[in-house]
C-alpha positions in Angstrom: 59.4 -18.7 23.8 59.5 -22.3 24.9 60.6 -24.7 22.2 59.8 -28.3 21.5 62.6 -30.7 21.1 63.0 -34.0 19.3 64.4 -36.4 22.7 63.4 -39.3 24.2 60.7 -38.8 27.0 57.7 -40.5 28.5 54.4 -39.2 27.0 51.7 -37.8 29.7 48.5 -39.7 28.2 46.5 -36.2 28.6 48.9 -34.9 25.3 50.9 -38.0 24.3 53.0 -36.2 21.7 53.7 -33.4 23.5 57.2 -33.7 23.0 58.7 -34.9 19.7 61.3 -37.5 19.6 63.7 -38.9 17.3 66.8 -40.6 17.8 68.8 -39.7 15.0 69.5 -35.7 15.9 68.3 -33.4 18.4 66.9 -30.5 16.0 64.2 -28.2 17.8 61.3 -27.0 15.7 59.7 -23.8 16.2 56.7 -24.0 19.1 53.7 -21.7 18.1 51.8 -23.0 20.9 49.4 -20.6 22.2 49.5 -18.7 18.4 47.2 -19.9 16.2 43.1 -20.6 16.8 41.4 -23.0 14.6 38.8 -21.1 12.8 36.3 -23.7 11.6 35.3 -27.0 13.1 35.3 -29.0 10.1 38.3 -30.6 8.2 39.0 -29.1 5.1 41.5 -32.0 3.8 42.4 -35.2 4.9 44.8 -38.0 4.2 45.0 -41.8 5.5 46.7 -41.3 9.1 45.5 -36.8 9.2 43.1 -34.7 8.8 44.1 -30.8 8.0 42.0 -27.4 9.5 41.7 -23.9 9.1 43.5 -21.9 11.3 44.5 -18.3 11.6 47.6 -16.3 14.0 45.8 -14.7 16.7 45.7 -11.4 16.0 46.4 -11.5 12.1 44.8 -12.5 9.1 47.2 -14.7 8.5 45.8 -18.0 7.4 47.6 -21.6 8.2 47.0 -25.2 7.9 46.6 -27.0 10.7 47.3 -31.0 10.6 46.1 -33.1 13.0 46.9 -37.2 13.5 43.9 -39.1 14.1 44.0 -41.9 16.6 45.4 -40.4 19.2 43.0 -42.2 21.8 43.3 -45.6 20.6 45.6 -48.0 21.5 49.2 -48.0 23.2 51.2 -49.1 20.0 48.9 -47.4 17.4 49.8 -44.3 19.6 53.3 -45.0 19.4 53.0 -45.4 15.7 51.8 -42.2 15.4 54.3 -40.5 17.6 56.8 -42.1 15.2 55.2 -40.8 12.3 55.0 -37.2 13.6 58.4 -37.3 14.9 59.3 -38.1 11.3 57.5 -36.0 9.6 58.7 -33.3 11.4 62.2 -34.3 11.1 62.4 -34.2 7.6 59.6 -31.4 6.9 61.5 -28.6 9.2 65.1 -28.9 7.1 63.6 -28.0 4.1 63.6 -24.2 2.6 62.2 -24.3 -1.4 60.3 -22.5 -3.5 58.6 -25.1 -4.3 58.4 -26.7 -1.5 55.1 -26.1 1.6 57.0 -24.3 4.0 57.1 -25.7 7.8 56.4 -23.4 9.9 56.1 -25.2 13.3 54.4 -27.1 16.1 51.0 -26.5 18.5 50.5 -28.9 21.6 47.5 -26.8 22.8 45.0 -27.3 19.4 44.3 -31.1 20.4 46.0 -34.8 21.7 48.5 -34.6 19.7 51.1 -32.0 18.7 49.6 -30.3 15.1 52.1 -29.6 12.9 51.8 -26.0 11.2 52.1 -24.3 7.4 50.9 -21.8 5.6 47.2 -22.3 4.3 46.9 -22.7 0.7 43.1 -21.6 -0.6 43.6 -22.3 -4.2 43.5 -26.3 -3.5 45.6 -29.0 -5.2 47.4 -28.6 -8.3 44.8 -30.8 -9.6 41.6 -28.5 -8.3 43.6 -25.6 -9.6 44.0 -27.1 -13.1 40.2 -27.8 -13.3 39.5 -24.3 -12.5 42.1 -22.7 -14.5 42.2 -24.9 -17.4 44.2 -22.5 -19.5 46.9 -22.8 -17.4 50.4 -23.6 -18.7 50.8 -27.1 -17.7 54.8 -27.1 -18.6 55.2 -24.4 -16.1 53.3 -26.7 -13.7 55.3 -29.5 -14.5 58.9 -27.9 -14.4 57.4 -26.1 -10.9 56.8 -30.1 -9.4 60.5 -31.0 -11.0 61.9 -28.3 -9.5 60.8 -29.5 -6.0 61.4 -33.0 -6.1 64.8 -32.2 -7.5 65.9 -30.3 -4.2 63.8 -33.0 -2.2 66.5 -36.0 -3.6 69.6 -33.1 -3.7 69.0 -33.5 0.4 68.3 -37.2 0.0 64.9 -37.2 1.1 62.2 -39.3 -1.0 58.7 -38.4 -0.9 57.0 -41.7 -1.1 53.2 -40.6 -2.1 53.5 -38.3 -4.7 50.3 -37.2 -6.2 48.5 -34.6 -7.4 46.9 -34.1 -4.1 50.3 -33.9 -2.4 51.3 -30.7 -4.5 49.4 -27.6 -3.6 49.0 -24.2 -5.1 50.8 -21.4 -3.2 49.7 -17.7 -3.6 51.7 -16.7 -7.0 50.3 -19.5 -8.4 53.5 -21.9 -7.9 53.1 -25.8 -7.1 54.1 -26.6 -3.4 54.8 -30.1 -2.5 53.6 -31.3 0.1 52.6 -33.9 2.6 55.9 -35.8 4.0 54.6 -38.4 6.2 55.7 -41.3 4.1 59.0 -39.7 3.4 61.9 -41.1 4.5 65.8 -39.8 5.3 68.4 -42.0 2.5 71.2 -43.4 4.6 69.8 -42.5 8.1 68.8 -45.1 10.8 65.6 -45.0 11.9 64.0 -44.6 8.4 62.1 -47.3 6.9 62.0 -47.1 3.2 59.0 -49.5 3.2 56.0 -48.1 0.4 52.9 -47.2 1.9 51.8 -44.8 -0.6 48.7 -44.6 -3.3 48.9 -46.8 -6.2 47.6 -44.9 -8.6 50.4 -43.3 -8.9 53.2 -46.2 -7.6 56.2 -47.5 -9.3 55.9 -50.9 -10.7 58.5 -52.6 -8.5 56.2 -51.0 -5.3 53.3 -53.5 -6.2 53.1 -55.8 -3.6 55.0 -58.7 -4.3 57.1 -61.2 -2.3 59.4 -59.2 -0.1 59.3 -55.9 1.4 59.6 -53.4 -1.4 61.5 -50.3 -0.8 60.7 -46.3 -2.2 64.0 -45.2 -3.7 64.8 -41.7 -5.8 63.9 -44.1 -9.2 60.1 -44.8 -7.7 59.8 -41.0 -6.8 60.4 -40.1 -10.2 58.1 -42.9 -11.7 55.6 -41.6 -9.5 56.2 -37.6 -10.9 56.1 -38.8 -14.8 52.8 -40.3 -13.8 51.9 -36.6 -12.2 53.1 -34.9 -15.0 50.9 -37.2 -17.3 48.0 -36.6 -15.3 48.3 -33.0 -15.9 49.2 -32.9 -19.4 45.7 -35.1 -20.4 43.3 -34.0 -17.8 42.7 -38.1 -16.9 43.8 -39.6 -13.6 45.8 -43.1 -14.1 44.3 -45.9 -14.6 41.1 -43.5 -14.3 38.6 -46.7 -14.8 39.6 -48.8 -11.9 37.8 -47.7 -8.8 39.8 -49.8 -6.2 43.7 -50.4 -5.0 43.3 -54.2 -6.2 42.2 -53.1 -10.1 45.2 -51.1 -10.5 47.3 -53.5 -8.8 46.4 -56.1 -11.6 46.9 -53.8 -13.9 50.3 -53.1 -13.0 51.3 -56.5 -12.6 49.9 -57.5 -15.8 52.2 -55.1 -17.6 49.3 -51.8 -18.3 50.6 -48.6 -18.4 48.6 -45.8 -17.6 50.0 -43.6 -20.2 49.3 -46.3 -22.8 46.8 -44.6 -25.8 46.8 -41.2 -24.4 46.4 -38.2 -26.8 49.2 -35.6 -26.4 48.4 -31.9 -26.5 50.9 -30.5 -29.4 51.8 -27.5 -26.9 53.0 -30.4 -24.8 54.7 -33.0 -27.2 58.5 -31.9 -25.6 57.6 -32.2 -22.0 55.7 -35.0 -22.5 58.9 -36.5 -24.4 60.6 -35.8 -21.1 58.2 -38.0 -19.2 58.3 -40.8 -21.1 61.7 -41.2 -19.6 60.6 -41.1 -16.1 58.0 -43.8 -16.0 60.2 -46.6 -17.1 59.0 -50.5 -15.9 62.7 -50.8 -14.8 63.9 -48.6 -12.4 67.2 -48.2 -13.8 65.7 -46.7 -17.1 64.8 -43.7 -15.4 66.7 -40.6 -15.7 67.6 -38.5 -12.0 65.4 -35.7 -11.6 68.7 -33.1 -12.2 68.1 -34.4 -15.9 64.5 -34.1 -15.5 64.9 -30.0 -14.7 67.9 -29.7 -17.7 65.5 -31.4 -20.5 62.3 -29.8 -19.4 60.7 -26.6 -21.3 60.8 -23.9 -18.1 57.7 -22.1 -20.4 
């Protein structure tokens, strides 16, 4: 079976990320080109730079995910930011192996312009569909789930950068799978921006755009999964009366806190004590996400 490498090539315009490149470590990823068949026409999810399919193994019933990068078929250097930002996310996406992690499971150039990037499909939604629909659900379990995850994500120095509920899907036993890694970046590794470009909602205090270039960082991660935890604990989004980027900015920078005045479940009072240290103003007041899993109830 052929395999696609991460190298340095020239791009033939009629598939323009054909071959993935990176120039940190040749790494190949697993090419299922020729394998899957997309089995409906419309997207079933989406995200600012992707939209994801249905697609199946030929042959199987074995459902996947299929993301595809839109804007392909624009210009030269938004095509080469997009060939950066697959390269990436495949990069970090195929060194990671957790529970509670979305599993990789590799790369078709044949499904359209651009390589799509492969994983198990997830019917049961977004931990945030999932909780609607199940709303006797143990939310702790959830919670300790989405720790769990983004513990191992910082143990290989990766940061997320956009976590949020709709970044953590629902596998088949009912476990939350994180997901999404095209704004995370690599700690330590050239090539990497740490630059935010993630959802606000749900952003770190110090990410609000200000004067200079803030940076994600294992503190703003954290901020961002206290604010997820939150969510889940009071069934209310944050900051669930602003309806644009630029009220919640305001907010933020005004001093709000979306946690402020929320009513607290008593089946949840310990985990939501555990929060409260993650979504700090300062960064340094947060604790790592190895305390996170040690003070958290597992049930």
């Amino acid at each position: 079976m052929p395999r696609v490498y991460l190298h340095h090539s020239q791009y033939p315009m009629s598939n323009p990320t054909r071959h993935l490149n990176f120039d940190t470590e040749q790494r190949p990823c697993k090419d299922l080109t020729g394998t899957v068949t997309k089995t409906k026409e419309y997207s079933v999810g989406y995200g600012g730079f992707s939209d994801v399919y249905e697609g199946v193994f030929n042959g199987t019933k074995d459902y996947v995910a299929i993301k595809i990068f839109r804007g392909i078929h624009t210009n030269k250097t938004e095509l080469e930011h997009i060939t950066k930002r697959i390269n990436r996310e495949t990069y970090v996406w195929q060194k990671l192996n957790h529970k509670n992690v979305l599993k990789f499971l590799g790369v078709c150039t044949d499904l359209y312009a651009s390589s799509a990037l492969i994983s198990p499909f997830c019917d049961a939604g977004s931990v945030k569909e999932y909780v609607k629909e199940h709303p006797d659900v143990n939310r702790s379990v959830m919670i300790f789930g989405i720790a769990e995850g983004l513990a191992y994500l910082h143990q290989k120095n990766v940061l997320h950068g956009d976590l949020k509920p709709q970044n953590i899907l629902i596998g088949k036993h009912g476990e939350p799978l994180i997901c999404d890694f095209g704004q995370s970046k690599l700690c330590h590794i050239r090539g990497f921006t740490t630059r935010f470009a993630g959802s606000y909602h749900y952003v770190a205090p110090e990410l609000v755009p200000k004067e200079g270039e803030p940076k994600i960082t294992k503190e703003s991660d954290v901020y961002s999964f206290g604010i997820v935890g939150m969510e889940l604990i009071t069934d209310k989004a944050p900051f669930d009366t602003s309806k644009t980027d630029a009220e919640v900015i305001s907010k933020v920078q005004a001093g709000d806190h979306p946690a402020k005045g929320r009513k607290i479940p008593h089946a949840y009072e310990l985990t939501w004590s555990v929060l409260e240290n993650c979504w700090g103003r300062e960064p340094e007041s947060r604790i790592a996400m190895n305390s996170v899993i040690e003070r958290l109830p597992r049930q």
